[in-house]
BAKOL-476434 format. One line per 8 residues: for each residue x, y, z of N, C-alpha, C. Coordinates in nm, 4 decimals. Layout:
BEGIN
X,Y,Z,X,Y,Z,X,Y,Z ~ ...
***
This chain:
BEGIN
0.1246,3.6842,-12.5143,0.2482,3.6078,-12.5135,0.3589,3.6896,-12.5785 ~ 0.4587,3.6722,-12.5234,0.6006,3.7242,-12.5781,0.6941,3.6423,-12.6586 ~ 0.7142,3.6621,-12.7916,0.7900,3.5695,-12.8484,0.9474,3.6578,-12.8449 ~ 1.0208,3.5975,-12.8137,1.2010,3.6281,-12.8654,1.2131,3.5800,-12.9911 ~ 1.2400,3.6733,-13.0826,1.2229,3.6514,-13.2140,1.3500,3.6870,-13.3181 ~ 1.3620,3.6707,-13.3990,1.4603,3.6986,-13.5132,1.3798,3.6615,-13.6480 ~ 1.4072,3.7176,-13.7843,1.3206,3.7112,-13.8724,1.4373,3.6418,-13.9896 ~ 1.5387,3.5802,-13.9489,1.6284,3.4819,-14.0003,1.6131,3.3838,-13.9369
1.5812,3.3470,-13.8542,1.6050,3.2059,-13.7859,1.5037,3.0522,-13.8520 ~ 1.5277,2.9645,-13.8665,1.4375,2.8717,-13.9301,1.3296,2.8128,-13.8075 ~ 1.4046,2.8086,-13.6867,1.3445,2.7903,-13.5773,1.2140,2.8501,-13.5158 ~ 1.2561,3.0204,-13.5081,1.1749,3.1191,-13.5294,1.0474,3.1457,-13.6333 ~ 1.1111,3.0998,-13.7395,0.9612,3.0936,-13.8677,0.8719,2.9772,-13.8181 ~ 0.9274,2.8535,-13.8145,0.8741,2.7454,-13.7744,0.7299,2.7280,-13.6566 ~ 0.7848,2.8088,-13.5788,0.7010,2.8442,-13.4597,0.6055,2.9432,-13.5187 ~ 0.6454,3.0499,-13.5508,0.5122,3.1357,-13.5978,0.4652,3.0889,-13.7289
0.5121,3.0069,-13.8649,0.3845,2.9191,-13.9336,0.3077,2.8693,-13.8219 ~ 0.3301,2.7948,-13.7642,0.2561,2.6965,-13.6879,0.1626,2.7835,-13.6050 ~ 0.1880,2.9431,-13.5619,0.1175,3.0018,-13.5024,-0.0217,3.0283,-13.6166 ~ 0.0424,3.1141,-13.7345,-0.0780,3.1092,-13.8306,-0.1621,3.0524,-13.8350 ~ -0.1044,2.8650,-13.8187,-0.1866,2.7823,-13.8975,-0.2577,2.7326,-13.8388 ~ -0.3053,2.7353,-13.6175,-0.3473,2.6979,-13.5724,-0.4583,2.8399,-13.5099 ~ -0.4330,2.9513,-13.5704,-0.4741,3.0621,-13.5366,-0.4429,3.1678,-13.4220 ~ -0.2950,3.1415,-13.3650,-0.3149,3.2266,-13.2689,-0.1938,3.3139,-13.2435
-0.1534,3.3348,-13.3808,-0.0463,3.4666,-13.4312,-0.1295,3.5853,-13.3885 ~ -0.2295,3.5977,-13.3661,-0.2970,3.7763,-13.3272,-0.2483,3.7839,-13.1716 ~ -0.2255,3.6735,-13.1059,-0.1592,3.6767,-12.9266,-0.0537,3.6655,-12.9046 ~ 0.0559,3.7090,-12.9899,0.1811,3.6783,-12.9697,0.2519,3.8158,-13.0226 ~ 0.3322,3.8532,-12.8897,0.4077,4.0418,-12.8966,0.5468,3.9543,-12.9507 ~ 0.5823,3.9554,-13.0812,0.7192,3.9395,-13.0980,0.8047,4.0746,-13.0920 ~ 0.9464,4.0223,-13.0193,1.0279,4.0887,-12.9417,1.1475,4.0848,-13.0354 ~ 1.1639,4.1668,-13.1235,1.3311,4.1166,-13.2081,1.5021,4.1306,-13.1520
1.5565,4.0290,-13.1554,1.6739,4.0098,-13.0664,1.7717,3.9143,-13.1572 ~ 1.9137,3.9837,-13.1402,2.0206,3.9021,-13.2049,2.0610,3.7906,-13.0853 ~ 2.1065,3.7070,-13.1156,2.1705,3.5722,-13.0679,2.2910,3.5225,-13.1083 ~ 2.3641,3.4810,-13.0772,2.4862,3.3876,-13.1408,2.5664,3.3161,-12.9994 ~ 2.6396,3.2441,-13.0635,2.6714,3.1468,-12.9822,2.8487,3.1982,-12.9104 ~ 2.8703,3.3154,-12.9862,2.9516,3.4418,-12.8765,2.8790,3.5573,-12.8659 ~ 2.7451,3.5866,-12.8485,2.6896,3.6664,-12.8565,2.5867,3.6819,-12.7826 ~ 2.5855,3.6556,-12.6479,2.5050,3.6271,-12.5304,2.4018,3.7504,-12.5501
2.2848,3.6980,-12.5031,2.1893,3.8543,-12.4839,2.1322,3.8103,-12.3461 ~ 2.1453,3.9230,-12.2888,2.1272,3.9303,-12.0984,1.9247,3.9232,-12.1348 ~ 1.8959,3.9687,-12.2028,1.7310,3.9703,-12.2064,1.7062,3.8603,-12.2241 ~ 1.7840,3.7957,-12.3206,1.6953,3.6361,-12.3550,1.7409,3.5412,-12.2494 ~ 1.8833,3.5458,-12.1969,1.9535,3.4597,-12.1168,1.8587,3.4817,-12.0050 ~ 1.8054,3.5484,-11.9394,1.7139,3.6117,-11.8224,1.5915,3.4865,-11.8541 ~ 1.5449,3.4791,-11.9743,1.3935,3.3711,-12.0065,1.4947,3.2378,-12.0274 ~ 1.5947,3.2109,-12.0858,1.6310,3.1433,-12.1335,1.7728,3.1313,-12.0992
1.8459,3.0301,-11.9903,1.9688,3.0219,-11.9739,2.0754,2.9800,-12.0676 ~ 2.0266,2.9110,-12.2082,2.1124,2.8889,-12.3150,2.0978,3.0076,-12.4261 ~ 2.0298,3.0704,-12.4238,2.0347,3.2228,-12.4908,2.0316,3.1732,-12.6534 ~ 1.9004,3.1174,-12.6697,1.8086,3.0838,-12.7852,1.7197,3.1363,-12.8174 ~ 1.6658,3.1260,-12.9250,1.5482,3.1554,-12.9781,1.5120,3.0881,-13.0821 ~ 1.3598,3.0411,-13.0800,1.2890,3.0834,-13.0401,1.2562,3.0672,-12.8772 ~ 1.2203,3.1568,-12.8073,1.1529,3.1302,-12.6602,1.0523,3.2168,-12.6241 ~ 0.9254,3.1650,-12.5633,0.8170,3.1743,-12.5472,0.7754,3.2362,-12.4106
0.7525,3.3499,-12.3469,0.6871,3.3939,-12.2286,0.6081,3.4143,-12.2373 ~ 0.4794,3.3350,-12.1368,0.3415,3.3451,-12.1439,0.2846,3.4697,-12.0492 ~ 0.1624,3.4824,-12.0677,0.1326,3.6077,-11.9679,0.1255,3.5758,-11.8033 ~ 0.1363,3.4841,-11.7646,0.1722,3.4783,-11.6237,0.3124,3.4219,-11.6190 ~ 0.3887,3.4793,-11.6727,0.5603,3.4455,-11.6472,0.5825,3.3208,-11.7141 ~ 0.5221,3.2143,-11.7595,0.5955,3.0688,-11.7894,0.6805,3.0800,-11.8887 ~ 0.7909,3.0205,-11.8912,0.8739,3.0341,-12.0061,0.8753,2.8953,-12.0683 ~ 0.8628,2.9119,-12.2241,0.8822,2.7698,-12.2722,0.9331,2.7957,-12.4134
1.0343,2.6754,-12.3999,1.1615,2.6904,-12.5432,1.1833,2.5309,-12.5792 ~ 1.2052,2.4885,-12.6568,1.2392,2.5322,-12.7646,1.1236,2.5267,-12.8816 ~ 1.1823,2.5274,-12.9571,1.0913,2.5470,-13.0789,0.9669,2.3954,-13.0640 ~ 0.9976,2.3012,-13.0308,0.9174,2.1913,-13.0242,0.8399,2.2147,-12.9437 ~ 0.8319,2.2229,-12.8321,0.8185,2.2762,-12.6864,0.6726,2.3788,-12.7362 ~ 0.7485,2.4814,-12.8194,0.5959,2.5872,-12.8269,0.4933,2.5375,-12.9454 ~ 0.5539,2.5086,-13.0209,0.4695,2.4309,-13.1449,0.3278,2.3518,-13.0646 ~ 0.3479,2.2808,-13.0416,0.3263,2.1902,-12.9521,0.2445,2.2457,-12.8026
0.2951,2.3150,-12.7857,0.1393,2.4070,-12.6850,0.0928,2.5353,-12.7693 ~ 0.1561,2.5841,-12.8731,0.0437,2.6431,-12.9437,-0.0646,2.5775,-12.9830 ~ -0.0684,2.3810,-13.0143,-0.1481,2.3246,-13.0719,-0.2457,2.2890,-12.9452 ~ -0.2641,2.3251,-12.8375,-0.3420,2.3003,-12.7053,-0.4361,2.4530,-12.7573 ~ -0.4162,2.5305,-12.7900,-0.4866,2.6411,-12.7820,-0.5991,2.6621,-12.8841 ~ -0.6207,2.5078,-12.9913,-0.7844,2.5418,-13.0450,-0.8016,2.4231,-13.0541 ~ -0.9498,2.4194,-13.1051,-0.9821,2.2987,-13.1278,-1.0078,2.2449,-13.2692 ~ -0.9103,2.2965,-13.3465,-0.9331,2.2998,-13.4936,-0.8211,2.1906,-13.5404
-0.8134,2.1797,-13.6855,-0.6884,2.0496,-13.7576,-0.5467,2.0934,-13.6236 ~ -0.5383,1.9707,-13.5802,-0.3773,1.9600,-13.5011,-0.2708,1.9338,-13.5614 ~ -0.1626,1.9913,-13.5547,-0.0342,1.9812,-13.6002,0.0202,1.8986,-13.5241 ~ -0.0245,1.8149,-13.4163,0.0629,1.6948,-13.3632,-0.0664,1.6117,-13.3778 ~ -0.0608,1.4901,-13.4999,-0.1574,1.4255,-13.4602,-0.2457,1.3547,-13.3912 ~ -0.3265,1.3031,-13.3475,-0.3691,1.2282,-13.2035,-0.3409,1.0820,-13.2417 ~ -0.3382,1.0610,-13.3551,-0.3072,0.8965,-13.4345,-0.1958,0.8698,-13.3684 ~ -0.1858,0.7289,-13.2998,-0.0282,0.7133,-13.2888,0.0496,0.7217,-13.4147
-0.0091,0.6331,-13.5103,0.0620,0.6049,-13.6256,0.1089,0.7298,-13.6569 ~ 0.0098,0.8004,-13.6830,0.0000,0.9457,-13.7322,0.1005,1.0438,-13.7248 ~ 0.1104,1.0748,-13.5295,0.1779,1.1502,-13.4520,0.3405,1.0914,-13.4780 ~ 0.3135,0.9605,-13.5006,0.5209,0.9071,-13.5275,0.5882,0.9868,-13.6274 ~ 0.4880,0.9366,-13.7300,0.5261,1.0455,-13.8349,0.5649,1.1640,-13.8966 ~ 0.4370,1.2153,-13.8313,0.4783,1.3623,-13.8193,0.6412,1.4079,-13.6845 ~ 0.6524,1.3037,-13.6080,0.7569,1.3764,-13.5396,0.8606,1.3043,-13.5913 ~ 0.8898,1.2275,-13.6490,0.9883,1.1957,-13.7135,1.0140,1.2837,-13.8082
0.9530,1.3347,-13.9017,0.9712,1.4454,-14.0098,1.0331,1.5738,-13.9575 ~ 0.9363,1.5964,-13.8300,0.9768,1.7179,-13.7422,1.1473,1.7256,-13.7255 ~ 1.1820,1.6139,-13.6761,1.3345,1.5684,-13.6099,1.4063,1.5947,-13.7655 ~ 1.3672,1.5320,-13.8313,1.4565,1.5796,-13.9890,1.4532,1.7467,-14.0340 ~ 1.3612,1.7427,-14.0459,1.3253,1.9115,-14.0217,1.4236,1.9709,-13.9515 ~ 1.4038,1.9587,-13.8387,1.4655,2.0294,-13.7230,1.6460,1.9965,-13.7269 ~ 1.6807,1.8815,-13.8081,1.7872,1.8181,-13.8262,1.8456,1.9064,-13.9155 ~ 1.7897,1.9489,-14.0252,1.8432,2.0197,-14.1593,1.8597,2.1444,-14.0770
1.7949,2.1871,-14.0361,1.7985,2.3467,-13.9625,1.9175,2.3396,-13.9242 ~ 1.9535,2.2728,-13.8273,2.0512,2.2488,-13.7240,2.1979,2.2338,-13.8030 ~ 2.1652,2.1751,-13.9308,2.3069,2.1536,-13.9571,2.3662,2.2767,-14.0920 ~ 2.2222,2.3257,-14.0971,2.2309,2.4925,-14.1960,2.2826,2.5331,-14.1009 ~ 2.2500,2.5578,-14.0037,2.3553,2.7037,-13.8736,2.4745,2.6399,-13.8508 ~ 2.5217,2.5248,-13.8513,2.6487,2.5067,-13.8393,2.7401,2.4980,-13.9425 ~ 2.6975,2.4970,-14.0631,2.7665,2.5288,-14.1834,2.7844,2.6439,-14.2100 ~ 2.7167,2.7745,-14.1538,2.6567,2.9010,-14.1329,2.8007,2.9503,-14.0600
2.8304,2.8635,-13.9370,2.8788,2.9113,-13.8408,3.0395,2.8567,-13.8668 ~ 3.0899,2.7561,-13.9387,3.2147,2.7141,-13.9686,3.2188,2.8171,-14.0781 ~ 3.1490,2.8235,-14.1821,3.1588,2.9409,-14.3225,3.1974,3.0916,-14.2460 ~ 3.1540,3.0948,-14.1368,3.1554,3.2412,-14.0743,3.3296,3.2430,-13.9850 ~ 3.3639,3.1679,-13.9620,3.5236,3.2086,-13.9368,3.6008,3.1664,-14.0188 ~ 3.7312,3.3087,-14.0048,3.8423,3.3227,-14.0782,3.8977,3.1789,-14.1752 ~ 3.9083,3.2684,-14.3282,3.9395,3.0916,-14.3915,4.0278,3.0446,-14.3478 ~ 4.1654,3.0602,-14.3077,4.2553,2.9895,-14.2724,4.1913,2.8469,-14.1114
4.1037,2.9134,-14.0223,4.0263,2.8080,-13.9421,3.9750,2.7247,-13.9951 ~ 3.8936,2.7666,-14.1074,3.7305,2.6879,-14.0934,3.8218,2.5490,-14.1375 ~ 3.6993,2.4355,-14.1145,3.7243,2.2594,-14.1385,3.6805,2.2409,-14.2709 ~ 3.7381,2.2390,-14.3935,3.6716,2.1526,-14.4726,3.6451,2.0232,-14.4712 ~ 3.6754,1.9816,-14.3417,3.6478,1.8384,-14.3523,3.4420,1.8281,-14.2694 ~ 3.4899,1.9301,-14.1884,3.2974,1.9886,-14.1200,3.2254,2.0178,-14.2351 ~ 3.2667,2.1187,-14.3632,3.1652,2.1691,-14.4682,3.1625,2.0565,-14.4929 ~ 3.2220,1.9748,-14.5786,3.2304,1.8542,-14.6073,3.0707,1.7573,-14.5937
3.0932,1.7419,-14.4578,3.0163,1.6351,-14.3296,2.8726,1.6847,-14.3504 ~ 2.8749,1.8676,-14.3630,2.7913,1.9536,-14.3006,2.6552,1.9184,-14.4756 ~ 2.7813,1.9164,-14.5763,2.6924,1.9337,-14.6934,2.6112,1.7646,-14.7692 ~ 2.7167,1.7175,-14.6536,2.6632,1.5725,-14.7141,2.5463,1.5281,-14.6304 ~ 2.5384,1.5863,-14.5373,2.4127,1.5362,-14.4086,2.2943,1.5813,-14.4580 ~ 2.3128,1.6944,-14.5339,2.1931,1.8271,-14.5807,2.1442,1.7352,-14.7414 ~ 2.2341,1.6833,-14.8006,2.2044,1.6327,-14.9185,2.1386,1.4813,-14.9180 ~ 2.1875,1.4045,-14.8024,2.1250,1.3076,-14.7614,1.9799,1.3032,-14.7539
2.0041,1.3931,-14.6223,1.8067,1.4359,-14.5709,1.7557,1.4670,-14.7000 ~ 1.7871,1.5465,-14.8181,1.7132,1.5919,-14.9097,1.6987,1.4534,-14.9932 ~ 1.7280,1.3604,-15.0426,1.7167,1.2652,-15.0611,1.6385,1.1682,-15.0471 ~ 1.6032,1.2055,-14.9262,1.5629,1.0843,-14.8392,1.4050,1.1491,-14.8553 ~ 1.3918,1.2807,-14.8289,1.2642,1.3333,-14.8584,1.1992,1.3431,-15.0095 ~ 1.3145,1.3340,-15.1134,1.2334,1.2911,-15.2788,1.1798,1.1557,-15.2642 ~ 1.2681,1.0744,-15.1837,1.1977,0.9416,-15.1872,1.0586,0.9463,-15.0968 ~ 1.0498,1.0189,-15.0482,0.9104,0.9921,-14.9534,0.7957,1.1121,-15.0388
0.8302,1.2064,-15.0971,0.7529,1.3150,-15.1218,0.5978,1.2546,-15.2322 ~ 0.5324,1.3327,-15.1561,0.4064,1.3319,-15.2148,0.2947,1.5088,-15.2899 ~ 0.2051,1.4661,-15.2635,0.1177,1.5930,-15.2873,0.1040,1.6023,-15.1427 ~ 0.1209,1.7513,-15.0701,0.1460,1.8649,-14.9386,0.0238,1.7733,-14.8952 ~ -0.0581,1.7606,-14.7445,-0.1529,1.7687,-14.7225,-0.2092,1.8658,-14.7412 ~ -0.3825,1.8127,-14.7205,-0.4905,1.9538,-14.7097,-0.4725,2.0838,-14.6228 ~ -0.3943,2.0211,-14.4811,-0.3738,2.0602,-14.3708,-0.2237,2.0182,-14.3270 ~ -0.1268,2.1023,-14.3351,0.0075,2.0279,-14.2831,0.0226,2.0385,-14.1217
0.1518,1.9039,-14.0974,0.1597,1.8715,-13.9204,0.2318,1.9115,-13.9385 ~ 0.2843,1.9132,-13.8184,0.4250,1.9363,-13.7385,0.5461,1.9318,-13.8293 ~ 0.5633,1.8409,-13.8823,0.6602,1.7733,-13.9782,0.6396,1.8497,-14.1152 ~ 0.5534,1.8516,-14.1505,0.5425,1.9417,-14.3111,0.6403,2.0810,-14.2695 ~ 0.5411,2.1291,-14.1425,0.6062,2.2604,-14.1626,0.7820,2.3160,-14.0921 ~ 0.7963,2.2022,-14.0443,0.9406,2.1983,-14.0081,1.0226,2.1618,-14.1572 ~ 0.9974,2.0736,-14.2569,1.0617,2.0553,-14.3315,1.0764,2.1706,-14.4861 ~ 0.9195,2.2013,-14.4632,0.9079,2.3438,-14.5598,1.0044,2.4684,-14.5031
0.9841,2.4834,-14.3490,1.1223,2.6033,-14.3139,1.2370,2.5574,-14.3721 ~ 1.2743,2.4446,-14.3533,1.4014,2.3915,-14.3533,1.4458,2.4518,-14.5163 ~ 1.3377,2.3753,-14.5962,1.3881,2.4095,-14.7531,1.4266,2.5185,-14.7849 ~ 1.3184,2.6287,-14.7473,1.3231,2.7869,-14.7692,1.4603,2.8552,-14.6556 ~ 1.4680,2.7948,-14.5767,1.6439,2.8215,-14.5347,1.7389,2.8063,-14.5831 ~ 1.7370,2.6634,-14.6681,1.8343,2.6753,-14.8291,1.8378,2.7855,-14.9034 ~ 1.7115,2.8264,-14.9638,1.7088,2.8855,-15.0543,1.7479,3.0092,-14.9718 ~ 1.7228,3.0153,-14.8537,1.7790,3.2002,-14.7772,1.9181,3.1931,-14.7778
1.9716,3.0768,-14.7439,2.1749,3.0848,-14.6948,2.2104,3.0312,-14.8119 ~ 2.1517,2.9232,-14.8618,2.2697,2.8717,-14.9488,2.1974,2.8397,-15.0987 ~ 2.1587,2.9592,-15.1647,2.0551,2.9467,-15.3036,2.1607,2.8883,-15.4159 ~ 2.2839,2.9336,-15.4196,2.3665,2.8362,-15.4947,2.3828,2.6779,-15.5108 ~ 2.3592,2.6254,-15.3994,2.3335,2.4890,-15.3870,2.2403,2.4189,-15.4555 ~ 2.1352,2.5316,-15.5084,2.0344,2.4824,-15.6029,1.9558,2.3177,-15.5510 ~ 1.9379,2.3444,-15.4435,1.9141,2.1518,-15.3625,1.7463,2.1313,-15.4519 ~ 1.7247,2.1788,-15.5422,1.5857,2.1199,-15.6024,1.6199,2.0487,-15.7452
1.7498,2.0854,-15.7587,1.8433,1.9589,-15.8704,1.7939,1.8403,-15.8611 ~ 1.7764,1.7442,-15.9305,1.7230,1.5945,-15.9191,1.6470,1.5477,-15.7999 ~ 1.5642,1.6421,-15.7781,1.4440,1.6329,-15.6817,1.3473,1.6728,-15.6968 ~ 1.2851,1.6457,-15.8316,1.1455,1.6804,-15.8825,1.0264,1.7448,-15.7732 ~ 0.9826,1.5746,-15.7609,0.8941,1.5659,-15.6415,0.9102,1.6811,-15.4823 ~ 1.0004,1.6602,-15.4889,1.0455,1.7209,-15.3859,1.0373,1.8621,-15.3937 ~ 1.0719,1.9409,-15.5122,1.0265,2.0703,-15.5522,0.9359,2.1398,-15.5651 ~ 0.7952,2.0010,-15.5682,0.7174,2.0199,-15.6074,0.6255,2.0722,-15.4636
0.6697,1.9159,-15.4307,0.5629,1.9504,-15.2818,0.6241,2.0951,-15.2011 ~ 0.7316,2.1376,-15.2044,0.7680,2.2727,-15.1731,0.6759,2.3864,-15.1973 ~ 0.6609,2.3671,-15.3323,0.6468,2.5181,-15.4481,0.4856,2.5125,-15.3714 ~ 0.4160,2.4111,-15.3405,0.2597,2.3837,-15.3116,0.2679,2.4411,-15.1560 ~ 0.3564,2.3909,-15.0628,0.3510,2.4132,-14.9875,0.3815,2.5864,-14.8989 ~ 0.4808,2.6248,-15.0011,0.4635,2.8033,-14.9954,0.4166,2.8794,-15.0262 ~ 0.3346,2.8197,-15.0744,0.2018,2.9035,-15.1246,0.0982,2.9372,-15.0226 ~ 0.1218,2.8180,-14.8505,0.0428,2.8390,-14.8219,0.0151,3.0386,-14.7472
-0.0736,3.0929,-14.6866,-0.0496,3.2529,-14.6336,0.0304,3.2230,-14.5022 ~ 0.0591,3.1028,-14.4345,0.1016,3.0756,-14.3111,0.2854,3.1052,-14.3848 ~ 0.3059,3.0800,-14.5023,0.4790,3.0480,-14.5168,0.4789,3.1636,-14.5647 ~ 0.3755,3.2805,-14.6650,0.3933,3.3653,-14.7027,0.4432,3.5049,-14.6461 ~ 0.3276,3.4721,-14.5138,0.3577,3.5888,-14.3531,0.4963,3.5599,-14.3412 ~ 0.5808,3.4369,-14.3527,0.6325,3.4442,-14.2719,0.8295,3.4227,-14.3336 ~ 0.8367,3.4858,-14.4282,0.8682,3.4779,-14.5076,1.0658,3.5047,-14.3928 ~ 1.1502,3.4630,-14.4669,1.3019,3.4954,-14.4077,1.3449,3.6478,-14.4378
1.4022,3.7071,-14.3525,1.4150,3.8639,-14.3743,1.5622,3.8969,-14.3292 ~ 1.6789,3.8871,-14.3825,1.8091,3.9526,-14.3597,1.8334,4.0497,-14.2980 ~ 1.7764,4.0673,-14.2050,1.7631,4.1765,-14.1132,1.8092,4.1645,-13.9729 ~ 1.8729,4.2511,-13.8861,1.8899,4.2634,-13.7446,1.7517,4.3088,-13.6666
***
C-alpha cells in the first residue's frame, strides 16, 4: 500500500497509530508530500481530486481517503482488538469521540491557516471562534476522561493526535491547565509505541 503522507499532519499520524496498533504499518510505502489549500500537488490530486492527505492506494489501484475511510479498512485487515467496535453501544462511542477528535484537528489547521496570513487580513473574530471551539472540546473531554483503555478505539486515538497537535502548533496554550484528568489520560496514552513511532516532525 501507498500512503500520501506528511509527518505534520494530525490526520496523517492518526492513520498510521492506527496502522501500528492493528499491525499492519510493515505494508504501507509512505510517500512524503506537501499539501495546502493554495498548494495543489498534481501527484496527490491524480489519487485524490481534493488534494489531501492522508490518502491511501492499495496494490491493485483502489484509492481510499479520508482519514476515516482508511482507519477503518485498516481495521478489516486482522483479526485482533478492533478499533471500530462491533458493540453498537460501543461503536457510537467510539465514533462520536472520533468526530471530536477529528473536530479539534480540523479547527487546529484553520487557526493554523488564518495565523498564517498577513496580520493586517487575518479575523480576530475566526481566532477568536477558532480558540473557543478547541477549549470547549477540551472541556468537554475532562468531563468525560477516565483511565486510557487496555486497548484504544478509534476515538482514543483520534483524540490523543488531536492533543499532541496542541502541544506541536500551539504549546503556549498550555490546554492541560485545569484539566487534570485529562492530562492524565494523555501522558498514559503516549506512552503507548503506536504514538511514540509516530511522533509530529516539522519537516517538509
Amino acid at each position: 500500500m501507498k500512503l500520501y503522507w506528511s509527518s505534520r499532519s494530525p490526520f496523517v499520524r492518526k492513520v498510521m497509530v492506527s496502522a501500528h496498533e492493528v499491525g499492519v504499518v510493515a505494508d504501507i510505502h509512505t510517500v512524503r508530500v506537501v499539501v495546502g489549500a493554495n498548494n495543489p500537488n498534481a501527484e496527490v490530486m491524480a489519487a485524490n481530486p481534493l488534494n489531501k492527505i492522508p490518502t491511501l492506494v492499495l496494490d491493485d489501484g483502489t484509492v481510499l481517503y479520508d482519514s476515516r475511510v482508511i482507519c477503518e479498512y485498516f481495521d478489516t485487515l486482522h483479526t485482533g482488538h478492533k478499533l471500530f467496535p462491533s458493540d453498537q453501544g460501543a461503536r457510537l462511542v467510539a465514533l462520536r469521540r472520533q468526530a471530536l477528535g477529528d473536530g479539534i484537528m480540523e479547527v487546529i489547521l484553520l487557526r493554523l491557516g488564518e495565523q498564517a496570513r498577513a496580520p493586517a487580513m487575518q479575523s480576530e473574530k475566526h481566532l477568536t471562534t477558532h480558540r473557543l471551539k478547541i477549549a470547549t472540546a477540551l472541556d468537554r473531554l475532562e468531563s468525560e476522561a477516565g483511565p486510557p483503555a487496555d486497548q484504544p478505539a478509534i476515538g482514543d486515538i483520534a483524540i490523543g493526535c488531536a492533543l499532541s497537535h496542541l502541544d506541536f502548533r500551539f504549546a503556549a496554550d498550555d490546554w492541560r491547565a485545569g484539566r487534570p484528568k485529562l492530562a492524565r489520560w494523555h501522558g498514559e496514552l503516549a506512552r503507548r509505541p503506536s504514538m511514540q513511532a509516530t511522533e509530529y516532525v516539522d519537516a517538509y
